[in-house]
TORFI-965621 format. One record per atom (N, C-alpha, C): x negated, y negated, z negated; residue in one letter; residue number from 1; atom name. Coordinates in nm, 3 decimals, decimal comma. Each point is the difference from the previous one (the first is absolute). Last residue first. Layout:
TORFI-965621
REC         u         v         w   residu   num   atome
REC         X         Y         Z        A   NUM      CA
...
//
This chain:
TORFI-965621
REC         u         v         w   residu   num   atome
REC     5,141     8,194    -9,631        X    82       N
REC     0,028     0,012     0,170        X    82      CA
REC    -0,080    -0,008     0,077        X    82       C
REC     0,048    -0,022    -0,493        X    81       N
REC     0,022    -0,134     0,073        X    81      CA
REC     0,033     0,019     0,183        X    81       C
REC    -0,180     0,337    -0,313        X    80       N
REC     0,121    -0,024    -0,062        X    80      CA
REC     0,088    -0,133     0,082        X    80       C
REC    -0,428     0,089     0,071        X    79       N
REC     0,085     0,129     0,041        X    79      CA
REC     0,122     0,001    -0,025        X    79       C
REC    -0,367    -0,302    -0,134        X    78       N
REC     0,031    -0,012     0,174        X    78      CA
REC     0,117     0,130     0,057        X    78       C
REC    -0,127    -0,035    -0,471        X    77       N
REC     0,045    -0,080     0,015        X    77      CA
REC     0,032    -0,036     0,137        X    77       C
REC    -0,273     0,387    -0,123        X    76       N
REC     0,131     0,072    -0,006        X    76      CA
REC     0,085    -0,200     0,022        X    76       C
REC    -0,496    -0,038     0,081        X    75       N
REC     0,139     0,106     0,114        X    75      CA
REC     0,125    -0,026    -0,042        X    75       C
REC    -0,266    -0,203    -0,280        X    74       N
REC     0,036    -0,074     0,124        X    74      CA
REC     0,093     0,073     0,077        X    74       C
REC    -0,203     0,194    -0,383        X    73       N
REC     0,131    -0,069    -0,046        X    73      CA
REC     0,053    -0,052     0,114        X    73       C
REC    -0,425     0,229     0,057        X    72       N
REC     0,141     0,096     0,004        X    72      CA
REC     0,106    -0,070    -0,017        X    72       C
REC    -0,414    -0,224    -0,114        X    71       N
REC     0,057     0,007     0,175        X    71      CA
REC     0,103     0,075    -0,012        X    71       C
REC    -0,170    -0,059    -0,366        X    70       N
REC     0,079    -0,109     0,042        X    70      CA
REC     0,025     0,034     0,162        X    70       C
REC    -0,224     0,324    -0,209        X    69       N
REC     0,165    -0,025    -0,069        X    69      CA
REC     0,045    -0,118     0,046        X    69       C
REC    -0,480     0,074     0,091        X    68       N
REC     0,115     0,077     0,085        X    68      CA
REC     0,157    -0,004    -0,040        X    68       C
REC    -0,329    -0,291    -0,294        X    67       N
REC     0,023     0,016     0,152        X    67      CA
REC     0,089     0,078     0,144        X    67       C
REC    -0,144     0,198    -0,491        X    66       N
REC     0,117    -0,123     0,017        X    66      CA
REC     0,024    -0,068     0,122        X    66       C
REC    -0,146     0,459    -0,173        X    65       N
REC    -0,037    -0,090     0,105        X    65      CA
REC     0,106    -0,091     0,008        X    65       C
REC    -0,011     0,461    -0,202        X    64       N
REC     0,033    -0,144    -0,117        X    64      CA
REC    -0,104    -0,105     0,068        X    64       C
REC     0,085     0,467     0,165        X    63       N
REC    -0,144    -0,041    -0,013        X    63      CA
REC     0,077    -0,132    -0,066        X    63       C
REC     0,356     0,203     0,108        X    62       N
REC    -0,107     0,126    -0,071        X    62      CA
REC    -0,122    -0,072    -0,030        X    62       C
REC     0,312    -0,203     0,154        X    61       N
REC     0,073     0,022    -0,120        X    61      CA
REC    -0,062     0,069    -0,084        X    61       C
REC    -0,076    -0,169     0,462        X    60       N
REC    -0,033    -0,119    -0,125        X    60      CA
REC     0,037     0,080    -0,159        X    60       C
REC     0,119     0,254     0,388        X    59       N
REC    -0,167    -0,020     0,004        X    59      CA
REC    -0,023    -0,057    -0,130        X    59       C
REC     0,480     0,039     0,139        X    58       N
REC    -0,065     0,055    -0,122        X    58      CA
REC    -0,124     0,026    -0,013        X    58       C
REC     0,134    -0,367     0,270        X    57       N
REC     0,026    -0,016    -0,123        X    57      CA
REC    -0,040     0,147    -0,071        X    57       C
REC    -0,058    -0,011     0,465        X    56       N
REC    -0,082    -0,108    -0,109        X    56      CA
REC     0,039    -0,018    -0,121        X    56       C
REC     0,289     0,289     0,281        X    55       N
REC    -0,149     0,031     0,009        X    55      CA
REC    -0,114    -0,051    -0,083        X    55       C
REC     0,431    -0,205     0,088        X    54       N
REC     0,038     0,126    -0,106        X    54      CA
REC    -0,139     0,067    -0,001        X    54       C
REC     0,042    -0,317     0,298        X    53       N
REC     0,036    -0,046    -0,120        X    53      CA
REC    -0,001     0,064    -0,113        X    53       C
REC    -0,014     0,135     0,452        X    52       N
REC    -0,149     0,001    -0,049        X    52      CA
REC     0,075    -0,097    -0,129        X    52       C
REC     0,353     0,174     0,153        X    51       N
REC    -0,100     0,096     0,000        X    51      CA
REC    -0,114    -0,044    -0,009        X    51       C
REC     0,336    -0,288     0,104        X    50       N
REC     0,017     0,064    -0,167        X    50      CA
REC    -0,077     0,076    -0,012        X    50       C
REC     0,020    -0,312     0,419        X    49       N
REC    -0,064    -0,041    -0,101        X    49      CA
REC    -0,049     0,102    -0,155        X    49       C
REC     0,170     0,154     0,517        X    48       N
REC    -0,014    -0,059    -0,041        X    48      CA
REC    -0,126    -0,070    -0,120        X    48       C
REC     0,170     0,517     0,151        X    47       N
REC    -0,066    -0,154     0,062        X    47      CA
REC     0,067    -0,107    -0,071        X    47       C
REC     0,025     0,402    -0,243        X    46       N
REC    -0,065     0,076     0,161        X    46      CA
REC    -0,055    -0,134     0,082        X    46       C
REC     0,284    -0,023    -0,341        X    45       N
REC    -0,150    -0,003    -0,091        X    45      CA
REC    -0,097     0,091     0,133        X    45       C
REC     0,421    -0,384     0,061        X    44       N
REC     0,016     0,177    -0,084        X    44      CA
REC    -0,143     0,033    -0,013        X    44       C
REC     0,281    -0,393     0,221        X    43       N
REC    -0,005    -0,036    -0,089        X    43      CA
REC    -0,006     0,167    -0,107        X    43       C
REC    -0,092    -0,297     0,498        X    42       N
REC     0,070     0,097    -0,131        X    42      CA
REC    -0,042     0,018    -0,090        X    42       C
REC    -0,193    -0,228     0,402        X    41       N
REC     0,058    -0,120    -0,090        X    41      CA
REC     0,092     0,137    -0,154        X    41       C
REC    -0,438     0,149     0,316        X    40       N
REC     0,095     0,006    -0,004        X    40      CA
REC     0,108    -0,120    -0,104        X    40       C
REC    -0,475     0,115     0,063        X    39       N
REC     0,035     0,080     0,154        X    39      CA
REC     0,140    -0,035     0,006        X    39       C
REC    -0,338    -0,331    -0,197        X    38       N
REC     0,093     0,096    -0,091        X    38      CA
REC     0,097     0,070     0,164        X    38       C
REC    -0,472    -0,365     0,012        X    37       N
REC     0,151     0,032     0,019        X    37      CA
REC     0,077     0,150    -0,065        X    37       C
REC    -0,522    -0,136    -0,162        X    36       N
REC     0,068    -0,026     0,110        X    36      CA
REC     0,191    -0,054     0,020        X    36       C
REC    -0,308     0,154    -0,406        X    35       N
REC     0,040     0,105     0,097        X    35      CA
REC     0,088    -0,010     0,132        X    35       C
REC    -0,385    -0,103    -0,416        X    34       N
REC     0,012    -0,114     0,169        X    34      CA
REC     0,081     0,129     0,069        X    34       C
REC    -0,116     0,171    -0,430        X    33       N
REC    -0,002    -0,168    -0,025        X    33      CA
REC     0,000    -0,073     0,127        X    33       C
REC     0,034     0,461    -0,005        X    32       N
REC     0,132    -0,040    -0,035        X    32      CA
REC    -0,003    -0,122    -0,032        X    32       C
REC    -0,349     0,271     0,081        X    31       N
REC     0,067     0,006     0,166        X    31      CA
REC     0,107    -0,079    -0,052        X    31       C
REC    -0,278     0,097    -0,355        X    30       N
REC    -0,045    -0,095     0,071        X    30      CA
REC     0,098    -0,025     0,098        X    30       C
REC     0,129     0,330    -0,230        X    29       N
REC     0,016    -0,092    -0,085        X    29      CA
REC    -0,024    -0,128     0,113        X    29       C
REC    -0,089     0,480     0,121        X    28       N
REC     0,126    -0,109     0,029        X    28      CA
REC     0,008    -0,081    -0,045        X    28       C
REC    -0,424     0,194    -0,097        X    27       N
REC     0,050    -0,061     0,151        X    27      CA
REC     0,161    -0,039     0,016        X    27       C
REC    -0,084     0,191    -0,450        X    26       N
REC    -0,102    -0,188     0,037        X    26      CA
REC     0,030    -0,040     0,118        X    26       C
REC     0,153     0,490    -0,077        X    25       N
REC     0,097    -0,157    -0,047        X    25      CA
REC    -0,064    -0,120    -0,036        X    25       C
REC    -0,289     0,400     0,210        X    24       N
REC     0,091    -0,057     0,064        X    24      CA
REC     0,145    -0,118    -0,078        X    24       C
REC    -0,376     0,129    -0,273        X    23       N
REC    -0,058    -0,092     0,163        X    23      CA
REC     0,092     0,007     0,110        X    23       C
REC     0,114     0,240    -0,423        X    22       N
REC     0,012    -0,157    -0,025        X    22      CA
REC    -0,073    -0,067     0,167        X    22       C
REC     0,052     0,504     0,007        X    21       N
REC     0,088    -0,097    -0,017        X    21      CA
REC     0,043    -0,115    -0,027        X    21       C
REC    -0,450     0,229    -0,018        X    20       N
REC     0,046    -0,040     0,139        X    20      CA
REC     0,170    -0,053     0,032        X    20       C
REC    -0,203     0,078    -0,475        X    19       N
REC    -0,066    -0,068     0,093        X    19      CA
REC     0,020    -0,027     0,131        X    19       C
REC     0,202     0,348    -0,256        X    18       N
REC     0,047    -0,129    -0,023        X    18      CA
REC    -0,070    -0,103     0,064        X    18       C
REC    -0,184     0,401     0,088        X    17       N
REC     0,188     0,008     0,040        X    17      CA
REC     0,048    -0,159    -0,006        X    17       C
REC    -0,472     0,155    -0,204        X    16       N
REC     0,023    -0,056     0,117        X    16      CA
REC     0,096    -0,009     0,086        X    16       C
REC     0,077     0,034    -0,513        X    15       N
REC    -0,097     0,046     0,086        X    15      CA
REC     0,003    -0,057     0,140        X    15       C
REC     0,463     0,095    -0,177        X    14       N
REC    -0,146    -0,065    -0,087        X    14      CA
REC    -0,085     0,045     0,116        X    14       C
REC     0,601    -0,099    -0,023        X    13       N
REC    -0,143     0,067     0,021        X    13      CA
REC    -0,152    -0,032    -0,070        X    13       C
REC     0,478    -0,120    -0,114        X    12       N
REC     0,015     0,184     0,071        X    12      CA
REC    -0,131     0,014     0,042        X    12       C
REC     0,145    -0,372    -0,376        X    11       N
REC    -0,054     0,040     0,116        X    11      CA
REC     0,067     0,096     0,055        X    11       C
REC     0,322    -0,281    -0,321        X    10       N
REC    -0,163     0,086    -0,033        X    10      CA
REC    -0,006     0,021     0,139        X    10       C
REC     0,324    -0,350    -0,267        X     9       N
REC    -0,054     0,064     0,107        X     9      CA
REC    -0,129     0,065    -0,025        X     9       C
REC     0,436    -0,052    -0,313        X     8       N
REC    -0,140    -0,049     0,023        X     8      CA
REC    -0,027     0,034     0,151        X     8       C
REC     0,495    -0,043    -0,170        X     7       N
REC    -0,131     0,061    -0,020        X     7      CA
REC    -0,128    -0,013     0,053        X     7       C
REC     0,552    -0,119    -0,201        X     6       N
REC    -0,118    -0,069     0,097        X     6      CA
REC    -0,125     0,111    -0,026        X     6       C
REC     0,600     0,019    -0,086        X     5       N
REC    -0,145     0,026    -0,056        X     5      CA
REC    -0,132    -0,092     0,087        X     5       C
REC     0,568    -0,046     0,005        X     4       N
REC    -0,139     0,017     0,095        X     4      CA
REC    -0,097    -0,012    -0,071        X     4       C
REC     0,557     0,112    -0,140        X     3       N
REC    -0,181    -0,088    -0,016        X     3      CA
REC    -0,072     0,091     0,090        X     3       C
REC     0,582    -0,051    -0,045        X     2       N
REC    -0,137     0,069     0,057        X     2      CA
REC    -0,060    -0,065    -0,020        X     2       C
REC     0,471     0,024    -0,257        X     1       N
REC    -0,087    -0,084     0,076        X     1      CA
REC    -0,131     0,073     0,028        X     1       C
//
């Protein structure tokens, strides 16, 4: 039988690197709380629902933003649902 170890998440960046990378995953974040119509009813991480679902949740996973986790739950539930 195969085990899946788990491992921590660590950075890749610091300094002002990391800084301008969180200001761009805040701007999508925001762009993702009113994201309109979904370009697409499919069901793959290019359009639709699963790709920002999957976006917000491991946000929530890293910054332990509960709020955003609930939203992620909506997606991946609107996703699963069609």
């Amino acid at each position: 039988m195969h085990t899946c170890s788990l491992t921590t998440w660590t950075p890749i960046l610091d300094g002002p690197e990391a800084s301008v990378a969180w200001d761009v995953i805040e701007s999508v974040a925001r762009a993702l709380e009113h994201p309109g119509e979904f370009r697409s009813r499919e069901h793959t991480l290019a359009d639709g629902r699963p790709g920002p679902a999957l976006f917000l949740a491991y946000l929530a996973m890293v910054t332990g933003d509960e709020p955003l986790r609930q939203r992620s739950l909506g997606l991946i539930e609107q996703a699963v649902d069609g």
